[in-house]
C-alpha positions in Angstrom: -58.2 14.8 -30.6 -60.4 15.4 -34.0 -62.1 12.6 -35.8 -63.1 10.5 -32.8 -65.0 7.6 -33.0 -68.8 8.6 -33.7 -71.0 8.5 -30.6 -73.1 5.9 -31.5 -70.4 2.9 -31.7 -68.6 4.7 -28.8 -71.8 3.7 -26.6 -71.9 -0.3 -27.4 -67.4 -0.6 -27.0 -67.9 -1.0 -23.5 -70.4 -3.7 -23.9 -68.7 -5.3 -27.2 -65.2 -5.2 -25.3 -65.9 -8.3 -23.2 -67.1 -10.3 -26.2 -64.0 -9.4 -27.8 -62.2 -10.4 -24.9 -63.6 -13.8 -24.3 -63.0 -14.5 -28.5 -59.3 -13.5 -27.8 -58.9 -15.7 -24.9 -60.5 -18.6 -26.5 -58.0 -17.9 -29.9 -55.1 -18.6 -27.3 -57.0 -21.2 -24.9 -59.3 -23.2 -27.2 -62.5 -24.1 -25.1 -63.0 -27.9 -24.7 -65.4 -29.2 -27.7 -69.2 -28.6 -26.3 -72.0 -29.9 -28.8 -75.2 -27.8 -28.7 -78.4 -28.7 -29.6 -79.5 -27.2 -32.7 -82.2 -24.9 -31.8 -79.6 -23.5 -29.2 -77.2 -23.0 -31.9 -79.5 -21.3 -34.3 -81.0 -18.9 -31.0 -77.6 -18.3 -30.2 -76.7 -17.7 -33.8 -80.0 -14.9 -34.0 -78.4 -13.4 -31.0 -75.4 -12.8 -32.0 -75.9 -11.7 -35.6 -76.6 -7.8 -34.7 -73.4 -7.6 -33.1 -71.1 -8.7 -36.0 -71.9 -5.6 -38.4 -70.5 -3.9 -35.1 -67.4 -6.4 -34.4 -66.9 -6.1 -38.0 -66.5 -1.9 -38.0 -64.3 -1.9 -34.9 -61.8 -4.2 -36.4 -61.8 -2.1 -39.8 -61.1 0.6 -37.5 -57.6 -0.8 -36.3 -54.5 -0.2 -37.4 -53.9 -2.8 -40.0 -51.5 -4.9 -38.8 -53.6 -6.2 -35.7 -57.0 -6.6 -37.7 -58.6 -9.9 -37.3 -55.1 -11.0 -35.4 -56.2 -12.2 -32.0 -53.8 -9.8 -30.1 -53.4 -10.1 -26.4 -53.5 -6.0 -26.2 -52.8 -6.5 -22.4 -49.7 -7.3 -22.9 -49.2 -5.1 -26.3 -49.9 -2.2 -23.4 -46.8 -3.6 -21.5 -44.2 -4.0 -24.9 -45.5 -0.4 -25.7 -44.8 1.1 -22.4 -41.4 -0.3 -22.5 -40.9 2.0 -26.1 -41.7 -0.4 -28.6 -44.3 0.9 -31.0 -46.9 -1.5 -32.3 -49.6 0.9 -33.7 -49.9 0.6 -38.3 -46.1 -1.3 -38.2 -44.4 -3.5 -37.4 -46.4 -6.8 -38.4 -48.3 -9.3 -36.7 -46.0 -12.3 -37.0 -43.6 -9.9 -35.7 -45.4 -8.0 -33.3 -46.0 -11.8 -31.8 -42.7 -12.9 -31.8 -41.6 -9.2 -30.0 -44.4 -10.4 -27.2 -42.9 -14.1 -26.7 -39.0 -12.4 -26.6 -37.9 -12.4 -22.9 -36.4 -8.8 -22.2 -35.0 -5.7 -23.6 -32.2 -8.0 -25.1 -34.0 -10.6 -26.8 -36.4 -8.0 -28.3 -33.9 -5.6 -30.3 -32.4 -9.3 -31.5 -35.8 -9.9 -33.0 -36.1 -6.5 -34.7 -32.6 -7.0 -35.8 -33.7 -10.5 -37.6 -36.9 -8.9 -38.9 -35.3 -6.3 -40.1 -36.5 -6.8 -44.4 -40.9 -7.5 -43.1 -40.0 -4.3 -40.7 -38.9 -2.5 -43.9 -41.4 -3.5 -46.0 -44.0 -3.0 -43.4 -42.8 0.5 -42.7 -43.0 1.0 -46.3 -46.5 0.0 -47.0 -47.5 2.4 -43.7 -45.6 5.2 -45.8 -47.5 4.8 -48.9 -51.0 5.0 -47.6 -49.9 8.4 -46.4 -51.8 10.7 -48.7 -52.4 13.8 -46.8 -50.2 16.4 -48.5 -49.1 18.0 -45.1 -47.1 14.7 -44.4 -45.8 14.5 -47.7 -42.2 16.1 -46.6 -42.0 13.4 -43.4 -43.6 10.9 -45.9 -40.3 11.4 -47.4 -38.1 11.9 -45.1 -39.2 8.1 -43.4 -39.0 6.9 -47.1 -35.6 7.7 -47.0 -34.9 6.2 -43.6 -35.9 3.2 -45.0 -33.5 3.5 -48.0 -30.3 4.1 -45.2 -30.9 1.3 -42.9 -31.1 -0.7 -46.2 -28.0 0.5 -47.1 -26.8 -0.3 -44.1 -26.8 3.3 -42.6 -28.2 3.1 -39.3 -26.8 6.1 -37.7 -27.9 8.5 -40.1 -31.4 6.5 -40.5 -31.6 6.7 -36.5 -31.2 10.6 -36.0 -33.1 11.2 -39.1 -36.3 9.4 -37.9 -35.9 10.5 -34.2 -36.3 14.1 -35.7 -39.3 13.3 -38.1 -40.9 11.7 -35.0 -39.8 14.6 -33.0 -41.3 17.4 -35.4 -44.9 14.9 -35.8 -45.6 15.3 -32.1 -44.5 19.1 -32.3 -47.0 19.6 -34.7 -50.0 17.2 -33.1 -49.1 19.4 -29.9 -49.4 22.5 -31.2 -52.3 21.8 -32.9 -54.4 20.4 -29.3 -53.7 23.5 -27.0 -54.3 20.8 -23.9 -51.3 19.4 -24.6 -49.4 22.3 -24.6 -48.3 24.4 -21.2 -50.2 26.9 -19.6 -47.9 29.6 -22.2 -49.2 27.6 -24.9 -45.3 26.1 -25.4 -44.2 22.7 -25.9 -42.5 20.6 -22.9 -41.9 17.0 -22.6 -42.6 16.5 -19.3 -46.2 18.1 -20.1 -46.6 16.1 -23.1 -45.8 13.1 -21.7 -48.7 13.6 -18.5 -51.2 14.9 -21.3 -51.4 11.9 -24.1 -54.0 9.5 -24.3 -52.8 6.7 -22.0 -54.1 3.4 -20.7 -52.6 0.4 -18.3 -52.0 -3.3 -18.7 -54.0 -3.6 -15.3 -57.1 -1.2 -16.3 -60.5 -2.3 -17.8 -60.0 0.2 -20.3 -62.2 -0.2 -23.5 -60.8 -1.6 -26.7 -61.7 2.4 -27.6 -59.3 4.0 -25.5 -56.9 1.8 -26.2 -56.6 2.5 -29.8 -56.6 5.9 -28.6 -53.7 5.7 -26.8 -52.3 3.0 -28.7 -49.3 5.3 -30.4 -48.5 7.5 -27.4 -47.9 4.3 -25.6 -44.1 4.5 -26.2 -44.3 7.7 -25.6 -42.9 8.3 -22.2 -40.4 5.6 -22.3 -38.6 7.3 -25.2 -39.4 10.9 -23.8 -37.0 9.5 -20.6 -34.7 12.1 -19.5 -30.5 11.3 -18.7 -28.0 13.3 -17.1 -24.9 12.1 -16.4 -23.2 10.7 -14.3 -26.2 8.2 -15.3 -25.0 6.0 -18.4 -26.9 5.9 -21.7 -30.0 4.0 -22.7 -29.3 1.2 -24.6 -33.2 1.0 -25.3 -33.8 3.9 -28.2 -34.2 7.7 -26.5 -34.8 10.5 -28.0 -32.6 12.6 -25.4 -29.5 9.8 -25.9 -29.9 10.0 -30.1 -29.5 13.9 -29.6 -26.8 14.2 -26.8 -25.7 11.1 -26.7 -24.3 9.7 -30.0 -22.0 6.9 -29.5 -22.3 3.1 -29.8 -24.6 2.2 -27.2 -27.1 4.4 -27.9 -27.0 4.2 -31.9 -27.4 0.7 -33.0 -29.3 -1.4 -35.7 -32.7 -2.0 -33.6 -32.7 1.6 -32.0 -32.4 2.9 -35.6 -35.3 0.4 -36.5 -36.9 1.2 -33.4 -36.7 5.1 -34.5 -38.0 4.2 -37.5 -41.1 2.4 -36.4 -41.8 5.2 -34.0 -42.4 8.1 -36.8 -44.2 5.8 -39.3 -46.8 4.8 -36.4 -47.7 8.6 -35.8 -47.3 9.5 -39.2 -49.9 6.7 -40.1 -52.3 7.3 -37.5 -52.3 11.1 -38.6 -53.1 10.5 -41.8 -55.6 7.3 -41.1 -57.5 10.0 -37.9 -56.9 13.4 -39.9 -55.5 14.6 -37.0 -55.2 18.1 -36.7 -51.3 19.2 -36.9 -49.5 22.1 -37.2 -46.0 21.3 -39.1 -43.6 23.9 -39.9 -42.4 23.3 -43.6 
């Protein structure tokens, strides 16, 4: 991909990633009360103090919905492997409460119930979108937005699936190593070739902002054929050949939605190279 972070802070992530480990843990664990003596605070203090203008640049670098949040990313890996997109939208409180849900089931009830800070969340993404390339699927999400608040989920659903759809076309076609060896699109290829990290890996905060929207990726790239039944979890195969109740509901269209404004940010926000047809 273009725009990578610069080599410089790409050399101190590795070492920084622990730090910001141990500061997430102790957000969600708080350490017992230790009092230092003061000329240990103040050394510790002079220590540290080089390493904030870095702390400080990483998190600006974020999408902004998990900047200075506290995240447990090891489990935002999980919740994005399972489809659910977390990248730019939707917010914090919300990304949180999607984290503490148990299961598939509980999940699409809390996007359902979040359903006006999704909006306006996906809305905000939208309109920091200033490349004029995107403007058309700038639009196009915008009026997503406008159905599902208007209570027209379908139509917002197939809609976004296709603006997501035609993004990932055009960041494909645009990085011949994502493409087959004939330089043509395929799923199955797309899906093996994306930045991609694990829950389990030591993986740098770096690579996992890189990887951070094609997370969802292969979960909503899963193939059906039937006799199998259809995903009730959104898919992009069940929202074309599928169309029915239990693949078009209110969090799959929100989930659609979510989905295209992530890329759609992060192209804009990287300056990714794409190649959309108009």
């Amino acid at each position: 991909m273009t725009n990578d972070f610069d080599a410089r802070l790409a050399e101190i992530l590795g070492a920084a990633t622990e730090n910001i480990r141990r500061t997430m843990a102790a957000s969600i664990r708080p350490a017992p009360k230790v009092e230092l003596p003061m000329p240990l605070r103040e050394a510790l203090a002079k220590a540290v103090a080089p390493l904030l203008p870095v702390l400080e640049r990483l998190n600006a670098m974020m999408p902004e919905n998990w900047r200075g949040q506290h995240l447990d990313y090891r489990d935002m890996v999980r919740l994005m492997q399972e489809g659910v997109p977390l990248a730019w939208v939707p917010p914090a409180d919300v990304i949180r409460q999607l984290l503490a849900a148990d299961g598939a089931t509980s999940r699409s009830k809390v996007i359902d119930d979040c359903q006006p800070e999704i909006l306006a969340s996906c809305r905000e993404a939208l309109a920091r979108v200033t490349d004029e390339r995107l403007a058309a699927q700038r639009e196009l999400l915008e009026e997503c937005a406008r159905a599902i608040e208007n209570g027209m989920f379908s139509s917002a659903q197939a809609l976004a699936a296709n603006v997501w759809d035609t993004l990932m076309r055009g960041i494909a076609f645009a990085n011949p190593d994502l493409l087959t060896s004939k330089s043509t699109w395929s799923y199955g290829h797309i899906k093996r070739n994306v930045p991609s990290v694990e829950a389990e890996e030591d993986a740098t905060i770096g690579e996992f902002r890189r990887a951070a929207i094609f997370l969802p990726l292969p979960k909503t790239l899963e193939d059906f054929w039937h006799p199998q039944p259809v995903p009730p979890s959104f898919n992009r195969h069940a929202t074309a050949h599928a169309t029915g109740s239990v693949q078009y509901t209110t969090s799959n269209a929100m989930t659609a939605l979510m989905l295209a404004v992530s890329v759609l940010r992060e192209i804009d926000d990287q300056a990714y190279v794409v190649r959309i047809h108009a």
